[in-house]
C-alpha positions as a LaTeX table, in Angstrom:
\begin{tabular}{lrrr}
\hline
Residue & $x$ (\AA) & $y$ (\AA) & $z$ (\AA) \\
\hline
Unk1 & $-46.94$ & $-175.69$ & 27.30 \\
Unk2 & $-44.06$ & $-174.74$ & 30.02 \\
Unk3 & $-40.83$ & $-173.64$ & 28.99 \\
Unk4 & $-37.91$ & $-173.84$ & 30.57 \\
Unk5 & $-34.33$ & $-171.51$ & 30.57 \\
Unk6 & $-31.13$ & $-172.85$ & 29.66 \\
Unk7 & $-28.35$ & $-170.90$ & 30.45 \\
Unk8 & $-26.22$ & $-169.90$ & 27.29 \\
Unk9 & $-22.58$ & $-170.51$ & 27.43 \\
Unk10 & $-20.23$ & $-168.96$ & 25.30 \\
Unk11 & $-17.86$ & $-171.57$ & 23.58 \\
Unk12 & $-14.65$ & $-171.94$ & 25.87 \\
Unk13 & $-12.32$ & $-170.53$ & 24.07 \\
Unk14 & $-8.62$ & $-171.32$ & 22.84 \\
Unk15 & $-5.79$ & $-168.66$ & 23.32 \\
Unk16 & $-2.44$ & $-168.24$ & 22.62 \\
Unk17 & 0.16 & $-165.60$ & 24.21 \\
Unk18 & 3.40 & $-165.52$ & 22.59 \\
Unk19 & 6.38 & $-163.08$ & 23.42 \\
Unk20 & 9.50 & $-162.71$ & 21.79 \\
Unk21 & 12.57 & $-164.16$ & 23.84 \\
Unk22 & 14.77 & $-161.04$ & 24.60 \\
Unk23 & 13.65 & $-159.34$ & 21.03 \\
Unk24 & 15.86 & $-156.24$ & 20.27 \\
Unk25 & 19.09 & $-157.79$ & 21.64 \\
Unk26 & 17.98 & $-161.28$ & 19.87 \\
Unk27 & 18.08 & $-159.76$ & 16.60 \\
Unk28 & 21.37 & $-158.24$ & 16.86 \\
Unk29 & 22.52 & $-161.48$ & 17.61 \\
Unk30 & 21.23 & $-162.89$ & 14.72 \\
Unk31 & 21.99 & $-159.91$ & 12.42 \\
Unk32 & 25.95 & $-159.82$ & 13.94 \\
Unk33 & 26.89 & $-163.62$ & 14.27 \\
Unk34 & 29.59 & $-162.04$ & 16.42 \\
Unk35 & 27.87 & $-160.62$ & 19.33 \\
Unk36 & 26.35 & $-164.54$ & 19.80 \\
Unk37 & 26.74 & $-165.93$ & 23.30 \\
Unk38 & 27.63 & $-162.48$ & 24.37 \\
Unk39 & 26.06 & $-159.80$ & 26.90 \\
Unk40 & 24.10 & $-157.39$ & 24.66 \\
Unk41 & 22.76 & $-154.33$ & 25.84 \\
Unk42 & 20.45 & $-152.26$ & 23.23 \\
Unk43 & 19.66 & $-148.59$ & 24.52 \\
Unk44 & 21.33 & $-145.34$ & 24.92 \\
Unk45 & 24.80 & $-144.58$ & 24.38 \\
Unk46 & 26.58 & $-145.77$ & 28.06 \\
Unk47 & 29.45 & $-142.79$ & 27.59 \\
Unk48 & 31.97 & $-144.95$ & 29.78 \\
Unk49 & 29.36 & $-145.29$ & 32.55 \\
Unk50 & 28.30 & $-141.37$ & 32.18 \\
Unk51 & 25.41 & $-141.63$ & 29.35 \\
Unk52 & 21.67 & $-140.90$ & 30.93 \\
Unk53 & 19.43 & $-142.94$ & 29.16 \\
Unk54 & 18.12 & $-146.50$ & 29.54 \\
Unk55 & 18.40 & $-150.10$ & 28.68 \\
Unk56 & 15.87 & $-151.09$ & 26.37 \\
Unk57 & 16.56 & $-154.74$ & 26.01 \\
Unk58 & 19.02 & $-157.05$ & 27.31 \\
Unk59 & 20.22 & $-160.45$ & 25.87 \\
Unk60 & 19.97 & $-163.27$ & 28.10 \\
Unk61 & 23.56 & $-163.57$ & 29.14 \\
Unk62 & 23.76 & $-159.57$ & 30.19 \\
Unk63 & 20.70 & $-160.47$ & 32.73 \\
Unk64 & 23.53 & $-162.81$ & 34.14 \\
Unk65 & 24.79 & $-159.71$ & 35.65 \\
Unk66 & 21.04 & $-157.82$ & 36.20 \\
Unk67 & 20.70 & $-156.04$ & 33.89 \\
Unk68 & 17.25 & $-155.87$ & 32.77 \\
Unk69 & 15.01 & $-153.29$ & 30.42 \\
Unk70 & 14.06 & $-149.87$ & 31.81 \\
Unk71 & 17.39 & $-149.82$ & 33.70 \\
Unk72 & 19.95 & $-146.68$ & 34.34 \\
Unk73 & 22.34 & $-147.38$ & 30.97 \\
Unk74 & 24.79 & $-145.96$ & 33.63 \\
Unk75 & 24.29 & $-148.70$ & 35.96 \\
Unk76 & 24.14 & $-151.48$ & 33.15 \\
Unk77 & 27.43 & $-150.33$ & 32.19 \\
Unk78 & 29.17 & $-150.59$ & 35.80 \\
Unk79 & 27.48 & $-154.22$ & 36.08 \\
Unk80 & 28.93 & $-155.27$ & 32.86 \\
Unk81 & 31.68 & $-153.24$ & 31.09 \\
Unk82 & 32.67 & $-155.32$ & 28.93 \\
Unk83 & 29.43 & $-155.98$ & 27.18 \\
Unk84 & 28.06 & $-155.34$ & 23.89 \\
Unk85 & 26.71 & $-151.90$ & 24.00 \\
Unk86 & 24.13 & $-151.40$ & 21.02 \\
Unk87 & 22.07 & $-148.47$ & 19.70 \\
Unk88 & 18.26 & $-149.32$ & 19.03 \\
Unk89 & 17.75 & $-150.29$ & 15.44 \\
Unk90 & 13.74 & $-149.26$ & 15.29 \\
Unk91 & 13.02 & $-149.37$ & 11.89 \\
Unk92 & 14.97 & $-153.12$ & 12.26 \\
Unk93 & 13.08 & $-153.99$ & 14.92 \\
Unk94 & 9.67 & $-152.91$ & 13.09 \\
Unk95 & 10.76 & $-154.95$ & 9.75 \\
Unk96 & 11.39 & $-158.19$ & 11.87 \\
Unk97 & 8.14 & $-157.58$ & 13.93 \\
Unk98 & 6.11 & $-157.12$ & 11.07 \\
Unk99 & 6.94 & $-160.40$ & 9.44 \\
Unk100 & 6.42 & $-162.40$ & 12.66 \\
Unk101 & 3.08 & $-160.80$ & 12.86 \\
Unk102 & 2.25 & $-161.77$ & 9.62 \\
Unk103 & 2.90 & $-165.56$ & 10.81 \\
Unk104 & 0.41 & $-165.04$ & 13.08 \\
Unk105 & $-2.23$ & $-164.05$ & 10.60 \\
Unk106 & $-1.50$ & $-166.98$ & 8.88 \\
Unk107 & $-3.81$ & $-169.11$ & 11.63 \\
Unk108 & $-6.54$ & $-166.28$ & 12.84 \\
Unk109 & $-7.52$ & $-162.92$ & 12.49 \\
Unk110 & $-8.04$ & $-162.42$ & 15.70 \\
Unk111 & $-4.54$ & $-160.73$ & 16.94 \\
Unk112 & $-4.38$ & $-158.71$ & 19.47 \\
Unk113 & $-0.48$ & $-156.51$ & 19.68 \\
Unk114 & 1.29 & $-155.91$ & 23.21 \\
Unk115 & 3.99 & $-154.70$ & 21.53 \\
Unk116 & 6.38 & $-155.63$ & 18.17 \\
Unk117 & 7.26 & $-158.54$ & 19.95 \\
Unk118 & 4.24 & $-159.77$ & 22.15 \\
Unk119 & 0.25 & $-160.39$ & 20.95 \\
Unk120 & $-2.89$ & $-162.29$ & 22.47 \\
Unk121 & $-4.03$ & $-164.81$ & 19.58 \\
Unk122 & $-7.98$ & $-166.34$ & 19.61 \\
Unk123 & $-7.37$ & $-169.24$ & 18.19 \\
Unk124 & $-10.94$ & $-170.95$ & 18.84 \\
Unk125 & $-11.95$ & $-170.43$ & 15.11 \\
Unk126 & $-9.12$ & $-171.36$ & 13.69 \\
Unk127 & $-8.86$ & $-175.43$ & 15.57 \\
Unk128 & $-10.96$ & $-176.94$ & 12.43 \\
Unk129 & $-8.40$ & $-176.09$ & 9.90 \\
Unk130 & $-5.35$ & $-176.38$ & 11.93 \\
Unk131 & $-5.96$ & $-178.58$ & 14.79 \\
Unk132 & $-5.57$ & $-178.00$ & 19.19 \\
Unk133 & $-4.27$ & $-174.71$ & 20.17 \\
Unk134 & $-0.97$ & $-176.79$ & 21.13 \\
Unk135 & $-0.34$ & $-178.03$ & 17.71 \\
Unk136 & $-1.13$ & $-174.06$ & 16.48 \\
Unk137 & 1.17 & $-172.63$ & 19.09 \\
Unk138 & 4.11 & $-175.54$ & 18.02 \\
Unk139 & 3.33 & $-174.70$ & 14.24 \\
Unk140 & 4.16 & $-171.11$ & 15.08 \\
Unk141 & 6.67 & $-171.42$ & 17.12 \\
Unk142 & 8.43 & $-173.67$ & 15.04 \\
Unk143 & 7.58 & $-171.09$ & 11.27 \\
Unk144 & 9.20 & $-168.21$ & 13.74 \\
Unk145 & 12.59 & $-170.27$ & 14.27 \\
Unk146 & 12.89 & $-171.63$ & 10.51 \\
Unk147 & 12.08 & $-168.39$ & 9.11 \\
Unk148 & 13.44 & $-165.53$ & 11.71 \\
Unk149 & 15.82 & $-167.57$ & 13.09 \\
Unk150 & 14.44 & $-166.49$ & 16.50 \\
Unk151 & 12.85 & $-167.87$ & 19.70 \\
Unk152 & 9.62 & $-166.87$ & 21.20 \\
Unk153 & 8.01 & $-168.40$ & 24.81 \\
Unk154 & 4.22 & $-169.35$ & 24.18 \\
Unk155 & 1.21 & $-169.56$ & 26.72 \\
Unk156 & $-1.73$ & $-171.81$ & 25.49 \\
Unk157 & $-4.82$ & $-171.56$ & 27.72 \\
Unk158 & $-8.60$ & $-170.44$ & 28.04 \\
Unk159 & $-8.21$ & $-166.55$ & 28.96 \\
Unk160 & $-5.85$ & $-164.03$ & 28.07 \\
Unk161 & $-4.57$ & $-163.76$ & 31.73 \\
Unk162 & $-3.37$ & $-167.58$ & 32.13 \\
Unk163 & $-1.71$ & $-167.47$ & 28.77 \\
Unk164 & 0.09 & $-164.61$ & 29.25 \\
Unk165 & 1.37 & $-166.26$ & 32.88 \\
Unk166 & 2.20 & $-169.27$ & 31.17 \\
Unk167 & 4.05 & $-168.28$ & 28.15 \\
Unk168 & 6.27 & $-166.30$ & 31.27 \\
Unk169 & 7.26 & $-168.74$ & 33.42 \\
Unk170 & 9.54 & $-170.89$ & 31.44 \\
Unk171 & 11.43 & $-168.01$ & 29.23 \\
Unk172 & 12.96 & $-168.10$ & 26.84 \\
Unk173 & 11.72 & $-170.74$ & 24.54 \\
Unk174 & 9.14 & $-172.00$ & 27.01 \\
Unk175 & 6.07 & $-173.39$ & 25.97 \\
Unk176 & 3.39 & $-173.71$ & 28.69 \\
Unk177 & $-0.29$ & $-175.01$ & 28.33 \\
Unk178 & $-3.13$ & $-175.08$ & 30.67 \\
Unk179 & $-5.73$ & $-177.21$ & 30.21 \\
Unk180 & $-9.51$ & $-176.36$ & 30.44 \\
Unk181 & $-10.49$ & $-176.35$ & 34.54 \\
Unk182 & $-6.93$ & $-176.21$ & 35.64 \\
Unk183 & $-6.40$ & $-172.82$ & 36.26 \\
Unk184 & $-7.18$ & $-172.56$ & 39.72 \\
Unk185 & $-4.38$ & $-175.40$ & 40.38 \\
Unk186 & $-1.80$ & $-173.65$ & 37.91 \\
Unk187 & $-2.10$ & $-170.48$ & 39.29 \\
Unk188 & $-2.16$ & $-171.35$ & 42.77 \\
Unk189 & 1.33 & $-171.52$ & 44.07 \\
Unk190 & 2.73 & $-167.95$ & 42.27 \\
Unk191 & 2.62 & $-164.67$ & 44.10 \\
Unk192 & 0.47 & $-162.39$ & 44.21 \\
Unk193 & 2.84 & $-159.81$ & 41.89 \\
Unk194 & 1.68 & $-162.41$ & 39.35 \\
Unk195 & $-1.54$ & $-160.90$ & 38.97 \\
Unk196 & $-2.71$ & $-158.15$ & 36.71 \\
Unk197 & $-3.54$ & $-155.29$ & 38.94 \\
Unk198 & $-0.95$ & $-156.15$ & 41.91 \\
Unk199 & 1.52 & $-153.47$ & 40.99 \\
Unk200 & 3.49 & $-152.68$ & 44.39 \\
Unk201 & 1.11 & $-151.00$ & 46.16 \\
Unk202 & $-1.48$ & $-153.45$ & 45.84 \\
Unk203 & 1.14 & $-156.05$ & 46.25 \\
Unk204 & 2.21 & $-154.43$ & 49.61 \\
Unk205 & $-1.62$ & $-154.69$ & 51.08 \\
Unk206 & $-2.21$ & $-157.85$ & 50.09 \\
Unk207 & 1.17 & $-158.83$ & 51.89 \\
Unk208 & $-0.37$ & $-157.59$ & 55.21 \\
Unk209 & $-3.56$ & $-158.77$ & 55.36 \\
Unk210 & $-2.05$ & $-161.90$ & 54.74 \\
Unk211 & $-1.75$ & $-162.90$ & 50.88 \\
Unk212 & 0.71 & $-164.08$ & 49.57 \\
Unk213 & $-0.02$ & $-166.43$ & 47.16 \\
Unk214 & $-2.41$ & $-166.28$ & 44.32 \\
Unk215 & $-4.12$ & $-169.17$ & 45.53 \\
Unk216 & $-4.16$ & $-167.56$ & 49.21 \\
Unk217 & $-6.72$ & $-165.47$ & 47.28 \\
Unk218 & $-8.62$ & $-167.74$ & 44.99 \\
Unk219 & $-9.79$ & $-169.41$ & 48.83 \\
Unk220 & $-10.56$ & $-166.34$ & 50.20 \\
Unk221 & $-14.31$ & $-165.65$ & 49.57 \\
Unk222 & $-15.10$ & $-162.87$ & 46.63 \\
Unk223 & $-17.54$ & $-160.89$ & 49.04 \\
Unk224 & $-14.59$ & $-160.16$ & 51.73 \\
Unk225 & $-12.17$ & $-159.58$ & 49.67 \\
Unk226 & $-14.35$ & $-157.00$ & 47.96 \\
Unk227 & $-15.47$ & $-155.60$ & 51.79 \\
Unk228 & $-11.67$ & $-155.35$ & 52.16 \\
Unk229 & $-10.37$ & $-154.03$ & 48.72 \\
Unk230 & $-13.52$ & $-152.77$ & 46.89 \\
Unk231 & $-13.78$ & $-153.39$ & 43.12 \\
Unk232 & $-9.85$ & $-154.30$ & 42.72 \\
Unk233 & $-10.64$ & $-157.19$ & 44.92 \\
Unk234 & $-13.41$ & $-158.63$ & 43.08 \\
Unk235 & $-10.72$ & $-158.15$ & 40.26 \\
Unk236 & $-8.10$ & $-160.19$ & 41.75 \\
Unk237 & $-10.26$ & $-162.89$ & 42.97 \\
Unk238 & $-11.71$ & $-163.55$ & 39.43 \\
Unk239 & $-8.12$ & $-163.39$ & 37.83 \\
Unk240 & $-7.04$ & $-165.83$ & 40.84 \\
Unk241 & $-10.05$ & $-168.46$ & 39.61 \\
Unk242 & $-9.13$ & $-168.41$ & 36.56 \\
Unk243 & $-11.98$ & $-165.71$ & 35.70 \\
Unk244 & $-10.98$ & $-163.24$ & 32.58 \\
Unk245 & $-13.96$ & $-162.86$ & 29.66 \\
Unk246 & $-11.76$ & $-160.03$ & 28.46 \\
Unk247 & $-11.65$ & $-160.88$ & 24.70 \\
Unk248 & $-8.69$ & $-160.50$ & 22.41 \\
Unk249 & $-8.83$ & $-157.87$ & 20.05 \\
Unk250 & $-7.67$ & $-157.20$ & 16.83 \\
Unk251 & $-5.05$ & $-154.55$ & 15.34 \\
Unk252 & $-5.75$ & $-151.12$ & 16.48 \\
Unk253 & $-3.83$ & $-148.49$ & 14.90 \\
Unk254 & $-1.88$ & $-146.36$ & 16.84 \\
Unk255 & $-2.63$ & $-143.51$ & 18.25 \\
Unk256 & 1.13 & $-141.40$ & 18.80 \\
Unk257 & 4.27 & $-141.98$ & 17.58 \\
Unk258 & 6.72 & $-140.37$ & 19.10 \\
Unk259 & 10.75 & $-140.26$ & 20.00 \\
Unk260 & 12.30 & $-138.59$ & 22.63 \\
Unk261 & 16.09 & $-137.57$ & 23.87 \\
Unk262 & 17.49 & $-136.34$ & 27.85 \\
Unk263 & 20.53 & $-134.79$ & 27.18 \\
Unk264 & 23.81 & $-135.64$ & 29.21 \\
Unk265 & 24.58 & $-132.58$ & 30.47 \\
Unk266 & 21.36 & $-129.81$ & 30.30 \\
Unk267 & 21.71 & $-127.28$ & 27.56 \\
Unk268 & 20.59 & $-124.11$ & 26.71 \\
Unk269 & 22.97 & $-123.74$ & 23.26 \\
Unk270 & 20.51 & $-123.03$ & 20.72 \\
Unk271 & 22.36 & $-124.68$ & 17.89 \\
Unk272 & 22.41 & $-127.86$ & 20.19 \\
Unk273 & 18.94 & $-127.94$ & 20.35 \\
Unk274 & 17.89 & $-127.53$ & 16.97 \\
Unk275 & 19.83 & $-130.24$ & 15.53 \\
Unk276 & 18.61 & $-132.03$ & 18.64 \\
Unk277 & 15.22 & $-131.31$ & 17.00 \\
Unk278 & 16.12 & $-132.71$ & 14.01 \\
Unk279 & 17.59 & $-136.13$ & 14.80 \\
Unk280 & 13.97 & $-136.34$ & 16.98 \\
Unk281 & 12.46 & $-135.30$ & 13.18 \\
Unk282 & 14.21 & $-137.89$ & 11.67 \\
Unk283 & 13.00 & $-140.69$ & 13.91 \\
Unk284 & 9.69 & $-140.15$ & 13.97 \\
Unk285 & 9.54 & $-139.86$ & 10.13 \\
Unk286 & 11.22 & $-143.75$ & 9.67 \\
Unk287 & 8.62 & $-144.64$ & 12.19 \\
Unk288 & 6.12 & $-143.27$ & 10.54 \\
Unk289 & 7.08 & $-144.42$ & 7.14 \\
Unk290 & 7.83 & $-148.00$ & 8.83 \\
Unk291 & 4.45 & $-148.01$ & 10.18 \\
Unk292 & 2.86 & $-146.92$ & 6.75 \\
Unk293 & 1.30 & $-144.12$ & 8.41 \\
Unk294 & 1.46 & $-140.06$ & 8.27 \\
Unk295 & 1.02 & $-137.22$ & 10.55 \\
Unk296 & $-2.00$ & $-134.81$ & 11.56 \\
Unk297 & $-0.47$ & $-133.22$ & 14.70 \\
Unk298 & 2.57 & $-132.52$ & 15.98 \\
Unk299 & 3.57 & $-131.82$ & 19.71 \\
Unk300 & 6.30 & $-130.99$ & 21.21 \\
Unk301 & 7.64 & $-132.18$ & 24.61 \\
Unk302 & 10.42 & $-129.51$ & 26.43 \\
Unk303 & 11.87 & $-130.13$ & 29.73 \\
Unk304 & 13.56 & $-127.78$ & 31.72 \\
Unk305 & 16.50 & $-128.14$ & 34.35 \\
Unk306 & 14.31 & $-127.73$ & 36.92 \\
Unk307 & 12.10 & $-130.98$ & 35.78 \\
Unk308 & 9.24 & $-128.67$ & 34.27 \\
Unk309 & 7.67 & $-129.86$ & 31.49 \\
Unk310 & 5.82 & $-127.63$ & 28.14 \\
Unk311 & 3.82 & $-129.09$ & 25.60 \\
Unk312 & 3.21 & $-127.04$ & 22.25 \\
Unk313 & 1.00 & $-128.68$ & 19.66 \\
Unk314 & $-0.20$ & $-127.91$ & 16.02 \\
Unk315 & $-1.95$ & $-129.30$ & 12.89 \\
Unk316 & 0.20 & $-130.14$ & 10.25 \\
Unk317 & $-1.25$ & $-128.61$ & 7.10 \\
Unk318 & $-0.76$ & $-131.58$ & 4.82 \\
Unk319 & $-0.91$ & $-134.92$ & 6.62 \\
Unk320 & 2.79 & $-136.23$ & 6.49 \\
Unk321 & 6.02 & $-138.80$ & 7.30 \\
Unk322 & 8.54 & $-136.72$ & 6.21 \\
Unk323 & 11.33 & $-135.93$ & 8.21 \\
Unk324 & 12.00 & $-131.88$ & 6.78 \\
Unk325 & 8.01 & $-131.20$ & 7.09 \\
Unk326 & 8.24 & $-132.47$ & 10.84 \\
Unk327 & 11.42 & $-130.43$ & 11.65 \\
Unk328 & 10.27 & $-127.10$ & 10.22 \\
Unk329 & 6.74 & $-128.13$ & 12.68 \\
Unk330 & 8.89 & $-128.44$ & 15.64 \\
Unk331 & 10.91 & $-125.22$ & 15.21 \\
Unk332 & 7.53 & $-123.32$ & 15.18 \\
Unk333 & 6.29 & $-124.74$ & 18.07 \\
Unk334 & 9.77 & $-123.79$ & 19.76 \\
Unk335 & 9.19 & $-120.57$ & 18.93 \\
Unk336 & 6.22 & $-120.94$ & 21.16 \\
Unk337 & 8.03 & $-121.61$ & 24.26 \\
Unk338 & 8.73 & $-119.59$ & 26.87 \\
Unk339 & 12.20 & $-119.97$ & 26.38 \\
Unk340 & 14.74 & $-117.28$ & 28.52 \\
Unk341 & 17.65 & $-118.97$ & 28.46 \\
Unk342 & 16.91 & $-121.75$ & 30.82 \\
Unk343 & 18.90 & $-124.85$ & 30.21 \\
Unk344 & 16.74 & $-128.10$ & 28.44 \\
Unk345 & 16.60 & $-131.42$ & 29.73 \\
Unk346 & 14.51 & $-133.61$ & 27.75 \\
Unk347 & 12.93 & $-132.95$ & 24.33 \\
Unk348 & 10.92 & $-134.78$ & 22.77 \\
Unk349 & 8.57 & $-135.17$ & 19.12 \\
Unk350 & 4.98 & $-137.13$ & 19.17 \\
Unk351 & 3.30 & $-137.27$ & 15.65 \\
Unk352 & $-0.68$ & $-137.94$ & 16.14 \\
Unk353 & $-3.96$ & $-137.68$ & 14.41 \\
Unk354 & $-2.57$ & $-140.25$ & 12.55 \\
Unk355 & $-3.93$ & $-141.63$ & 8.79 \\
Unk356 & $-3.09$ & $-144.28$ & 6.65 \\
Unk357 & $-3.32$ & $-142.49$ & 3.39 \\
Unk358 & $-2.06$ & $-138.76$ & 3.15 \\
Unk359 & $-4.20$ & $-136.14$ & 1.10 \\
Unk360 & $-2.07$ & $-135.61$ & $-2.67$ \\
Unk361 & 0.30 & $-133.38$ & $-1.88$ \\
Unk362 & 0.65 & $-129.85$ & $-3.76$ \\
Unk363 & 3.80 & $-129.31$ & $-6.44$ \\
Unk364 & 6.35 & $-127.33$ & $-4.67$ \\
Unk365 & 7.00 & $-124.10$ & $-5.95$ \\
Unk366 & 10.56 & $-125.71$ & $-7.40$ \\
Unk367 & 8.63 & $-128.75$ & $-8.98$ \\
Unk368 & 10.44 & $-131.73$ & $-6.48$ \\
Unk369 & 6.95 & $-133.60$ & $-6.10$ \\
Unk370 & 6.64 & $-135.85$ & $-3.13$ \\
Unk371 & 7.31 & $-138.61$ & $-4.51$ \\
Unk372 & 10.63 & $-137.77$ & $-5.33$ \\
Unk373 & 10.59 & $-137.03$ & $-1.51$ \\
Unk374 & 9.40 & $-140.82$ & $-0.60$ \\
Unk375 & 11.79 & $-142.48$ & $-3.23$ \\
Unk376 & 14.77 & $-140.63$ & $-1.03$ \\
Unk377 & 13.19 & $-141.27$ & 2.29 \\
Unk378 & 12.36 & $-145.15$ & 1.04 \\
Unk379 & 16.08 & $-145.49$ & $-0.29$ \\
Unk380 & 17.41 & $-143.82$ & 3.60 \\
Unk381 & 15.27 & $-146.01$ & 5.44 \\
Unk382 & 17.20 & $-149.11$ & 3.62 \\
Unk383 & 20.55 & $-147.84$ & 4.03 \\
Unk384 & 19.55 & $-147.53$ & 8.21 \\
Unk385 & 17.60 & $-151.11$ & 8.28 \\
Unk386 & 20.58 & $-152.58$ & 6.90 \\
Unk387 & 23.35 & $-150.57$ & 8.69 \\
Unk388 & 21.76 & $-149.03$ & 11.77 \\
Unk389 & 20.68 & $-145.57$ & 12.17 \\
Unk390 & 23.30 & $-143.71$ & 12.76 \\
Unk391 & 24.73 & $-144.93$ & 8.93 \\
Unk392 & 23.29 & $-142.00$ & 6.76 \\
Unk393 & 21.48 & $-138.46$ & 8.10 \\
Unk394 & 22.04 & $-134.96$ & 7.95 \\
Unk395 & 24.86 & $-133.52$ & 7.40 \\
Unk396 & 24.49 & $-130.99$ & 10.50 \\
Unk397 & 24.10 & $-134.22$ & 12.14 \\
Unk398 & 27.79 & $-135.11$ & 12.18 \\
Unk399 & 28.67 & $-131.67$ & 13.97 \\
Unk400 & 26.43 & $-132.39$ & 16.77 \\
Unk401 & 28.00 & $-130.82$ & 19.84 \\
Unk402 & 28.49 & $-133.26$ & 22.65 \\
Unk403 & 26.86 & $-131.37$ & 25.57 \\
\hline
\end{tabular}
């Protein structure tokens, strides 16, 4: 009796991309009815046009006037001056994210985290109970507006790639689905920058040898572009058809947490440094505590005014998210520095090694157990949620020199 070989398909699957619609600078809005319809710009203190950090979100009305995340705060502050200049709120931020996330749970397990405000969702189990991967992506959308009071921009297609193009292209509160087989035509008439893997450089070659379309590529054959660009062109010309079999993939736990600070003028005043050290201490711990997790390792990042950079690293004996246990770790590993007097740049704090459940804790020697510790910490953390973080901290804190 002959037998014959049928290829075996995998089912064609059903996913989601949804991404927050200007996130940090949307929930100040909401939190501050106030700062509604107005340019907000969350980062680092803009000191008048002086300050050295960066933008880390920008409302919709301050991109009016280009300003956009990753930007010189410096230069976001000449563009707009009279905008809405906010600290970042983390442990906000996380709250908020957390709750959204948990929306998504609420239709598959299968959730795959860009960041608190983006994730990849495989919906293809889930289109029994709920219905299409439209109606899931409306439901959601729709749960995140009634309940957050917030807007997101969703993607619906067949791979993570097209999904994650779609939910972009109509921002904010876009929603964008691409049905089965029309990829190829959907992706055709973006550029190339639109493709994962086309960073500038790539973006640059493909630009001379003649691409500059995505679907410039999805016509040129597979086997020259991969004579021409090796493996990345075999990559480019799959994404360009439509090709991605990457699968989504659930929650993994972080691997750092970490918070760092350049200063506005380099320093090499001991005092500033410390309590520098500290307010690094202190935001790592609410992270940590936000994120339910504690600390194996500590390491410390110190750069010097002539851009070098150290890194000192050390166990932490008792797994922990506690602000004092973290600051006492980074002192040490200051002392471990090479330090002669040279002025400091950046530092910065990274707790790894990370756990979800810390080891019980020994008494200490004065009897304070840790929970007393975590019932302060837990009260802090509220007081900061509700009034940002600069509302309650150390007391050596509010003497901060301004270097």
């Amino acid at each position: 009796m002959g037998s014959t070989h049928e290829e075996i398909k995998e089912p064609m699957r059903s996913i989601i991309h949804i991404d927050m619609d200007a996130f940090y600078a949307s929930v100040e809005q909401r939190d501050q009815p106030s700062y509604r319809d107005k340019p907000v710009i969350v980062g680092a203190d803009p000191q008048k046009g002086k300050g050295r950090g960066v933008v880390s979100a920008a409302s919709y009305e301050a991109r009016v006037f280009g300003i956009h995340s990753a930007m010189p705060i410096n230069q976001a502050y000449r563009r707009c001056p009279k905008g809405v200049f906010l600290p970042v709120r983390m442990a906000r931020y996380q709250e908020v994210s957390s709750r959204i996330f948990a929306i998504f749970h609420r239709y598959t397990d299968l959730v795959e985290p860009l960041s608190l405000d983006e994730a990849f969702l495989d919906v293809t189990g889930s289109l029994r109970l709920f219905g299409t991967a439209e109606e899931i992506g409306r439901r959601i959308e729709a749960e995140i507006a009634q309940e957050e009071h917030l807007s997101a921009s969703v993607g619906v297609a067949t791979t993570k790639f097209v999904a994650k193009v779609a939910s972009d292209l109509r921002k904010p509160k876009g929603f964008v689905i691409v049905e089965p087989g029309k990829e190829v035509e959907f992706l055709k008439d973006l550029p190339v920058e639109r493709l994962w893997g086309a960073g500038p450089k790539m973006a640059k070659q493909l630009h001379r040898l003649g691409y500059r379309t995505i679907g410039d590529i999805a016509r040129q054959g597979q086997a020259e572009l991969a004579a021409l660009l090796g493996q990345s062109g075999v990559h480019l010309w799959e994404l360009a058809n439509g090709i991605d079999p990457r699968p989504v993939i659930p929650d993994e736990p972080a691997k750092s947490i970490g918070s760092e600070t350049t200063f506005q003028v380099d320093t090499a005043d001991p005092n500033v440094i410390r309590q520098t050290l500290l307010e690094l201490a202190e935001h790592v711990g609410q992270r940590l505590r936000a994120d339910e997790c504690f600390a194996g390792t500590l390491t410390l990042k110190f750069r010097d005014e002539a851009f070098r950079t150290l890194t000192r690293a050390m166990a932490i004996s008792e797994p922990t998210d506690q602000a004092p246990v973290l600051y006492r770790t980074a002192l040490t590993l200051l002392d471990r520095i090479p330090f002669s007097g040279q002025k400091v740049r950046l530092l910065g704090l990274s707790a790894s090694h990370l756990s979800t459940s810390a080891e019980r804790q020994q008494l200490s020697l004065f009897g304070e157990t840790p929970k007393r510790h975590s019932q302060l910490t837990e009260a802090l953390d509220k007081i900061r949620t509700r009034f940002g973080d600069s509302a309650i901290k150390p007391g050596s804190l509010f003497t901060k020199r301004r270097v």
